[in-house]
C-alpha positions as CSV (number, residue, x, y, z in Angstrom):
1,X,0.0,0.0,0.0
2,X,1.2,3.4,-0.8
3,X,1.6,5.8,2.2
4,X,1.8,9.4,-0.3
5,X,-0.9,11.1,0.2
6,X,-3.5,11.5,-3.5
7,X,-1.4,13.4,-6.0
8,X,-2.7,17.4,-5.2
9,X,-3.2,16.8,-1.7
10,X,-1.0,17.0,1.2
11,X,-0.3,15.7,4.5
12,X,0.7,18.3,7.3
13,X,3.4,18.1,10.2
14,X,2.5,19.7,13.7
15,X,4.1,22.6,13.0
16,X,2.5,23.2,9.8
17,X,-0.5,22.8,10.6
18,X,-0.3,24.8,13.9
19,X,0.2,27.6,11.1
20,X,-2.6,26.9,8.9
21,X,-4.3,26.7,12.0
22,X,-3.5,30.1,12.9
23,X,-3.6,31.3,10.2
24,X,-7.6,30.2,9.6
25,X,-8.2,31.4,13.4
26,X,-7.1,35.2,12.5
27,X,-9.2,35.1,9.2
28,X,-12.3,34.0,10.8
29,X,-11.6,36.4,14.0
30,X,-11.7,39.5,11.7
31,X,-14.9,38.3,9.7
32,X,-16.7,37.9,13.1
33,X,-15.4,41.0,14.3
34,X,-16.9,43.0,11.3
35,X,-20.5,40.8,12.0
36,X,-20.7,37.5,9.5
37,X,-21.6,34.3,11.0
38,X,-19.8,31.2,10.2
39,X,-22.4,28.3,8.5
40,X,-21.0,24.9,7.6
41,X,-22.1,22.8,4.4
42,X,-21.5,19.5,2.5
43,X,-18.9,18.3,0.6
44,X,-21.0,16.6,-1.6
45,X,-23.6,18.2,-3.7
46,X,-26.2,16.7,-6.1
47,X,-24.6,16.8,-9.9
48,X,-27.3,18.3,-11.1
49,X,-26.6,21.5,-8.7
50,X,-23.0,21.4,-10.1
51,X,-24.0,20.8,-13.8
52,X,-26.0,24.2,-13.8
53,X,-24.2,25.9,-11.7
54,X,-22.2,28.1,-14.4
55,X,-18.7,27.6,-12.6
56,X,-17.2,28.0,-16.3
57,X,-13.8,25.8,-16.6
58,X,-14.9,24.4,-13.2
59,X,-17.0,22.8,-14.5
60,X,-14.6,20.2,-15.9
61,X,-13.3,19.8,-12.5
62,X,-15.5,18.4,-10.6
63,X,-15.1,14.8,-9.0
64,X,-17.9,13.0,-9.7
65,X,-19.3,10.0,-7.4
66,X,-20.9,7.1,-9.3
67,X,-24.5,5.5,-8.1
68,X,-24.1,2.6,-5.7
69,X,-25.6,-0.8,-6.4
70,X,-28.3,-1.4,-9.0
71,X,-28.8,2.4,-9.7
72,X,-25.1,1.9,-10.7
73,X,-25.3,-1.3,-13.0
74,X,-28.7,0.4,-14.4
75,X,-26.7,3.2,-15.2
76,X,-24.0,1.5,-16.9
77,X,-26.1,-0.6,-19.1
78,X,-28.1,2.7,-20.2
79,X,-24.5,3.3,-21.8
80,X,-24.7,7.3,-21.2
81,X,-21.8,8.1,-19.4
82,X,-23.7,10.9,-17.8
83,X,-25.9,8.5,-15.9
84,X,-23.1,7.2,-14.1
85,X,-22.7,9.9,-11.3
86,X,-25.7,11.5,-9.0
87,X,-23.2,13.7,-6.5
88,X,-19.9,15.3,-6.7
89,X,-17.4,16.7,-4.6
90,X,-18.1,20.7,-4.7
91,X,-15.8,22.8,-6.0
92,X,-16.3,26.2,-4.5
93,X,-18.2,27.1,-1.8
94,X,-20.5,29.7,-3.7
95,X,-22.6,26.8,-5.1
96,X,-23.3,24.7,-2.0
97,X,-23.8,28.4,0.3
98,X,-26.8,29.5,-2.6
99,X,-28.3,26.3,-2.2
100,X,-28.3,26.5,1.7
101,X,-29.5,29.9,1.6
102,X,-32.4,28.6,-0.8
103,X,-32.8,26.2,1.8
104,X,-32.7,28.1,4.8
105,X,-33.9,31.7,4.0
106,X,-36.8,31.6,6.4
107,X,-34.4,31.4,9.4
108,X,-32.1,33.4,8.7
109,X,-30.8,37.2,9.0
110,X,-31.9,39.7,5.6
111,X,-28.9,40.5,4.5
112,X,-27.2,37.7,5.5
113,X,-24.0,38.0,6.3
114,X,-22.3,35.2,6.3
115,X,-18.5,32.9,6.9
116,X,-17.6,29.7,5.1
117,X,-13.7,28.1,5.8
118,X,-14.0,24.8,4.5
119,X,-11.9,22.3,2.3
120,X,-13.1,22.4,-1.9
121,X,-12.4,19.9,-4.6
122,X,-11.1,20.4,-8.2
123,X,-9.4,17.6,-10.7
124,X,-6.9,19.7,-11.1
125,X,-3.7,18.9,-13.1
126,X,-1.4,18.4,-9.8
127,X,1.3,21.5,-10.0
128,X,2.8,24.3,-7.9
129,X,-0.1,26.6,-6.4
130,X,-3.0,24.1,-8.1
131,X,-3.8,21.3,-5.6
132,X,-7.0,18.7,-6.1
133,X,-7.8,19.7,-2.0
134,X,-7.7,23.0,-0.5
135,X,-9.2,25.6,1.8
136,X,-11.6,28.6,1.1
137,X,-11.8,31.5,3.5
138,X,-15.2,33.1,2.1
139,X,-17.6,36.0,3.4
140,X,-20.5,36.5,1.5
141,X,-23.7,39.1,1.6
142,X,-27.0,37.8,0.7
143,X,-30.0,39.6,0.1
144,X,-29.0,42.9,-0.9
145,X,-28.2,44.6,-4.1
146,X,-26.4,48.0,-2.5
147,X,-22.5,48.6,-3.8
148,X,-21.8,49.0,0.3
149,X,-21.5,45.7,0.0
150,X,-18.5,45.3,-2.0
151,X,-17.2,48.3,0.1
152,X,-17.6,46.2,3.2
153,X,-16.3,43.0,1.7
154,X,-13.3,44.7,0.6
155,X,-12.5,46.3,3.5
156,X,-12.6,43.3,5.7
157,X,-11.1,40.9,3.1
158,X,-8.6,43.1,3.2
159,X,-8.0,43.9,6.9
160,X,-7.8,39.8,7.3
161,X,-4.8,40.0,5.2
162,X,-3.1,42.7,7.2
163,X,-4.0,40.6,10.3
164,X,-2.0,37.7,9.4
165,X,1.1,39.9,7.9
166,X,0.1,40.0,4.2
167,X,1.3,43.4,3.8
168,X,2.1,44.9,-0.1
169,X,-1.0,43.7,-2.1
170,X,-4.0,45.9,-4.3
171,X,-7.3,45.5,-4.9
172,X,-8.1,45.3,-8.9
173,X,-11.9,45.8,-9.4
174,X,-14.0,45.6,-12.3
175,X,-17.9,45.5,-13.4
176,X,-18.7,42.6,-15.8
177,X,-21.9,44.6,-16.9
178,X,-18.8,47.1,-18.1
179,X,-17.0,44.7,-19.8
180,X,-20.2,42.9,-21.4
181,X,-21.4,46.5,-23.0
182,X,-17.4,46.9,-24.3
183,X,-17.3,43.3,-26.0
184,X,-20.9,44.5,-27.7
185,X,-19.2,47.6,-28.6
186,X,-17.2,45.6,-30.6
187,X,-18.9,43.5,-32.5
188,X,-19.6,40.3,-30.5
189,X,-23.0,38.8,-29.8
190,X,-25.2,38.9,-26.8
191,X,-25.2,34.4,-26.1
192,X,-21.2,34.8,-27.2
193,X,-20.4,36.9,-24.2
194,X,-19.5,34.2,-21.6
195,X,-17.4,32.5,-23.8
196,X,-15.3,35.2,-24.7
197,X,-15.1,36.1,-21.2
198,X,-13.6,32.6,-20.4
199,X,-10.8,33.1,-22.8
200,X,-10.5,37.1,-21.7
201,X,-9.8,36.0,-18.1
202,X,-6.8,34.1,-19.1
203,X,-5.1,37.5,-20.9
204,X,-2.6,37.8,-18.0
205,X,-1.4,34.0,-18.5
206,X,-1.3,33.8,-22.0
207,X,-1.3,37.3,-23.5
208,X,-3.2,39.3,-26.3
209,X,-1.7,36.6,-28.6
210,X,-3.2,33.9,-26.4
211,X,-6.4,35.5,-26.3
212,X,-6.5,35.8,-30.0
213,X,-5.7,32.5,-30.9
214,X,-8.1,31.1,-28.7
215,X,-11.2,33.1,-29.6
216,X,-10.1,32.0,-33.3
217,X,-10.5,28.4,-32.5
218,X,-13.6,28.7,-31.1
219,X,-14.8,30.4,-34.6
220,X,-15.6,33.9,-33.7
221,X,-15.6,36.7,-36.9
222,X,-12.1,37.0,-37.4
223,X,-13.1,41.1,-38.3
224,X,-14.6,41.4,-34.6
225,X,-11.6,39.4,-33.1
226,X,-9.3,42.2,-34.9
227,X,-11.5,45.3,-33.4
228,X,-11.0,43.6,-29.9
229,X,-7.5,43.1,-29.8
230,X,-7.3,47.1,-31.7
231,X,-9.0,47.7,-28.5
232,X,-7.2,46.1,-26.5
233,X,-4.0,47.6,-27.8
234,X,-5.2,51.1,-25.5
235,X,-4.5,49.5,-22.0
236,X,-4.1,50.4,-19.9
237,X,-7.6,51.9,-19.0
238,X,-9.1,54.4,-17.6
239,X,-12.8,54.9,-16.0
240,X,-13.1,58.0,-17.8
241,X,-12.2,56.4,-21.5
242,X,-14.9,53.5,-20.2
243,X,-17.3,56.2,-19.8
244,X,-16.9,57.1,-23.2
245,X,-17.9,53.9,-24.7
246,X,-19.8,52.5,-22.1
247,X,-23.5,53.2,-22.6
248,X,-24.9,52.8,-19.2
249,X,-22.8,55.3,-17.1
250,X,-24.7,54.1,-14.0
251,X,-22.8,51.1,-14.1
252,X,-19.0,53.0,-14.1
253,X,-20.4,55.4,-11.4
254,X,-21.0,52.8,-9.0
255,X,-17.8,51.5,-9.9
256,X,-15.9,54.8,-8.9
257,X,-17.9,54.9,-6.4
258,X,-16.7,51.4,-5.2
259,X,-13.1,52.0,-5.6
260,X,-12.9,55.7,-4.5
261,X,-14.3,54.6,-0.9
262,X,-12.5,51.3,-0.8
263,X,-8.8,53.4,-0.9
264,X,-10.6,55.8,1.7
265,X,-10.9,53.0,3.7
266,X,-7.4,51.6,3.1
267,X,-5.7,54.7,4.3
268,X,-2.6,54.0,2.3
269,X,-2.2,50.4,3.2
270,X,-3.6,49.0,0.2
271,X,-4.7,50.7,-3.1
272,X,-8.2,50.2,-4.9
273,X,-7.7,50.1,-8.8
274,X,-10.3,49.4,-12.1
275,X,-8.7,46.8,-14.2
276,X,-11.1,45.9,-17.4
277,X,-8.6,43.0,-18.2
278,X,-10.4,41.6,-14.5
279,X,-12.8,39.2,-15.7
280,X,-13.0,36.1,-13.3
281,X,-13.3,32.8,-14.4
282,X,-16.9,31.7,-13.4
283,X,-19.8,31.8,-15.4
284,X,-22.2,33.0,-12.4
285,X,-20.3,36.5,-11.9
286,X,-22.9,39.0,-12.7
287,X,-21.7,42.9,-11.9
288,X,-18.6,43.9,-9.6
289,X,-15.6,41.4,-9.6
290,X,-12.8,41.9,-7.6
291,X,-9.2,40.2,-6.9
292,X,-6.7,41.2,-4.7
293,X,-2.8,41.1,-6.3
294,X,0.2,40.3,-3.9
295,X,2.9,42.6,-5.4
296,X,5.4,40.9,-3.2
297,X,4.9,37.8,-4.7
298,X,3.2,38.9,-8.6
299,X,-0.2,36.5,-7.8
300,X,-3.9,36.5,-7.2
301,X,-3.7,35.4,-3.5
302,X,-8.5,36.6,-2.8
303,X,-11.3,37.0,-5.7
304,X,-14.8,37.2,-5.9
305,X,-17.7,39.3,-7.4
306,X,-21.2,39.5,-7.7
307,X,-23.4,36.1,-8.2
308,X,-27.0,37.8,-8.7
309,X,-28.7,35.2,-10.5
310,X,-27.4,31.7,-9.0
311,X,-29.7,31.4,-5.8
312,X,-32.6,32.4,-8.0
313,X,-31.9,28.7,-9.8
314,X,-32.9,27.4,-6.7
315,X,-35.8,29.9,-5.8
316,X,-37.0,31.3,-9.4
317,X,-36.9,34.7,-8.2
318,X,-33.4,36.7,-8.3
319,X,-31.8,37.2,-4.9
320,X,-28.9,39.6,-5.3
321,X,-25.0,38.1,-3.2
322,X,-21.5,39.3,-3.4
323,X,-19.0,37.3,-1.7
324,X,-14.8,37.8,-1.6
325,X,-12.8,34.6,-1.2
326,X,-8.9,34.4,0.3
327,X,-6.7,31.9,-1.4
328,X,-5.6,30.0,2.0
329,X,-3.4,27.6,0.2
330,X,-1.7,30.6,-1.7
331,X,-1.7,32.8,1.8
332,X,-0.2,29.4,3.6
333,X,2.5,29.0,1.0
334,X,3.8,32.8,0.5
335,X,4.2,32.8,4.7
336,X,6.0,29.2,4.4
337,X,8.4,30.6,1.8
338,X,9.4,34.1,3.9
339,X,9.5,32.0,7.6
340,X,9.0,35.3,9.3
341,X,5.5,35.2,10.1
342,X,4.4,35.6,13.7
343,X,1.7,33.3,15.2
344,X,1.4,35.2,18.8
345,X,0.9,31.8,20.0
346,X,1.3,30.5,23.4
347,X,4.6,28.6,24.2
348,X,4.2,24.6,24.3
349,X,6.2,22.7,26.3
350,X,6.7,19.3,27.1
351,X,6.4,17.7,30.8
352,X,8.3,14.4,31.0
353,X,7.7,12.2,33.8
354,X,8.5,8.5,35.0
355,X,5.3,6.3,34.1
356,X,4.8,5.7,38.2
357,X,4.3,9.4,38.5
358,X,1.2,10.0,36.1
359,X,-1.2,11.2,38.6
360,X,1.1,13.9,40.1
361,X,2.5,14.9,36.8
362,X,-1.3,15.4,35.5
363,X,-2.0,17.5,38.2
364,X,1.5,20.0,37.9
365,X,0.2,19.8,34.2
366,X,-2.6,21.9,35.1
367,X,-1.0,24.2,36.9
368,X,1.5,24.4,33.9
369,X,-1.4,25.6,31.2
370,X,-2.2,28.2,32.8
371,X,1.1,29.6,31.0
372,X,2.4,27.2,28.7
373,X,0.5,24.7,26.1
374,X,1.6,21.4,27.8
375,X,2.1,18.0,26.6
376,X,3.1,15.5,28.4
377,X,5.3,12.3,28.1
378,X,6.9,9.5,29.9
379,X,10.4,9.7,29.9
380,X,12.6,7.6,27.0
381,X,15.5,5.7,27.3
382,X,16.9,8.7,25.2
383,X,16.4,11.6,26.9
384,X,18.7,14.3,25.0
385,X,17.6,12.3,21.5
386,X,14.1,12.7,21.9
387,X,14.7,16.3,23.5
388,X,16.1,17.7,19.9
389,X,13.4,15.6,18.0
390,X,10.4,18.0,20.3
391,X,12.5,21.0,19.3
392,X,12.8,20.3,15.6
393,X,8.9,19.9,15.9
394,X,8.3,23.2,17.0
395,X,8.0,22.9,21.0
396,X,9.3,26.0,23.1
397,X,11.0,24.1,26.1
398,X,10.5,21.0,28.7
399,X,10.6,20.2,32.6
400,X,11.6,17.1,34.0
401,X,9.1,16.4,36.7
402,X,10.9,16.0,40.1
403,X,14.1,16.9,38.5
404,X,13.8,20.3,37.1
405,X,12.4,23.4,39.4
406,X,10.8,25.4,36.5
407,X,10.5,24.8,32.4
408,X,13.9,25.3,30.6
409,X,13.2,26.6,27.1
410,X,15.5,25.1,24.1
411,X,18.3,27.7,23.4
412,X,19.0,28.7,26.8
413,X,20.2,25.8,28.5
């Protein structure tokens, strides 16, 4: 049997995940602080919540679980491989909150404003930065269509980043009723617009050139391809240029609006931009969508935008939500890499004791965690062996129980 973890997952040490622990404790701290609730949901949805979900390249991702028993054999003998599954491993937690919220509405706040930290699941090609398992740290607002919203969402996303020492980042923000009117503009139709915003959202990885290439192979009018890339070729841009083209100037003055009190709010720690090169990759993105750019380290580490139609699948009426998501796994990794973050934790220690002693040691334990995390073990052959193991696994110091007087910390024996 093999004892590696699933390619694109990862097993943790104590020390790492006392971090990622931290680290998710801090996040949710400043969400509560500023009001959301934390809610909890399934990792398993029904595939036909997934299917129409309009999570774009997503889509292709999801793990699917196959029917059990005769359902299953049924399934296979029908010969449609689309049979096969009736769940699936979510792979966001936008999906599974809209149909909890359709689920739920009656009980609960209006706006809701609400917390999700929770492991998703993508069939993701295993690489650097793309793992199959990883962590969310959401807040969302349902219920109301008001641009405060985003303010508020970007101000706390953004404060949670400061909180646990992500310093030199911006905020890039754009309207995908903005860029929808521009691709119109144009010369593209109305039902192409969510393709071409699949391909647009990858500018930044593969270029204009990538862009084109791609919008090509899907069969666009080479003629409107060339007027978008012409276009393209007068980044970068400004609102007021947008203005100029954009028919609905309500949409851009909520945008200004947006950003202009977002960098009031960051009072020079972060800066607010518009980007029209922003698109997002889901499908269910609907008005404001926003990302947040680490300069220290050149990549998306939070995104998220406005999802007004997907809880009205569920309810047939349109219920308007905004939500802002923090890359953990991305957040976890950049704070690996400098080893200089600070996790204000409490020391932990070690208490060793002879095996005859346990009661007395349990009790000096006690009084021990009232200043120190305390673990305790009975004493190995190997004392100064297994002393430099605990210190390699992150532990502060030790006492020897009716040896030592009072905790020696490692480093200043």
């Amino acid at each position: 049997m093999k004892i590696t973890p699933v390619k694109g997952t990862n097993d943790y040490l104590p020390a790492q995940a006392e971090l990622r622990n931290y680290l998710q404790k801090k996040i949710c701290e400043t969400y509560e602080q500023a009001g959301f609730q934390r809610i909890a949901t399934p990792i398993i949805e029904d595939i036909e919540n997934l299917d129409k979900s309009e999570g774009g390249d997503n889509l292709n991702l999801i793990f699917k679980v196959m029917k059990r028993g005769e359902k299953l054999k049924k399934a296979i003998a029908s010969q449609n491989p689309d049979n096969i599954a009736d769940m699936g491993l979510r792979y966001d937690l936008t999906l599974p909150l809209s149909r909890y919220y359709a689920n739920n509405r009656a009980s609960l706040p209006q706006p809701f404003k609400v917390i999700q930290m929770d492991r998703v699941y993508r069939a993701e090609r295993p690489q650097k930065g793309r793992l199959r398992e990883f962590i969310q740290c959401d807040i969302d607002i349902l219920g109301s269509d008001s641009s405060t919203c985003e303010i508020e969402l970007i101000h706390t996303t953004a404060k949670a980043l400061l909180n646990i020492g992500i310093n030199n980042f911006k905020v890039k923000i754009n309207d995908r009723r903005i860029l929808r009117e521009i691709l119109l503009s144009v010369g593209f139709e109305e039902d192409q617009l969510d393709s071409v915003c699949i391909s647009f959202d990858k500018l930044n990885k593969i270029k204009a050139e990538g862009v084109e290439a791609e919008l090509t192979e899907k069969g666009f009018d080479k003629a409107v391809i060339a007027e978008f890339m012409k276009l393209l070729s007068n980044a970068p841009f400004t609102l007021d240029y947008v203005k100029e083209i954009c028919k609905n100037s309500e949409y851009v003055d909520s945008l200004a609006y947006i950003i202009d009190t977002s960098n009031a709010l960051a009072d020079g720690k972060y800066v607010a931009e518009y980007d029209m090169t922003l698109v997002r990759g889901q499908g269910y993105y609907t008005g404001t969508v926003f990302e947040v750019e680490s300069l220290d380290f050149n990549s998306s580490i939070a995104g998220g935008g406005r999802y007004d139609n997907l809880i009205g699948k569920f309810l047939k009426e349109q219920i308007p939500a905004v939500g802002f998501s923090i890359g953990f796994e991305r957040i976890y990794s950049i704070l690996m890499e400098k080893e200089s973050y600070n996790t204000e934790k409490q020391k932990k220690v070690v208490l060793i004791y002879e095996e005859n002693q346990v009661a007395d040691a349990i009790r000096y334990a006690e009084e021990l965690r009232k200043t120190y995390k305390t673990a305790l073990y009975i004493k190995p052959k190997k004392l100064g062996k297994f002393l430099n193991k605990l210190e390699e696994q992150g532990f502060d110091g030790f006492q020897v129980f009716g040896r030592d007087e009072e905790v020696r910390m490692f480093g200043e024996q």
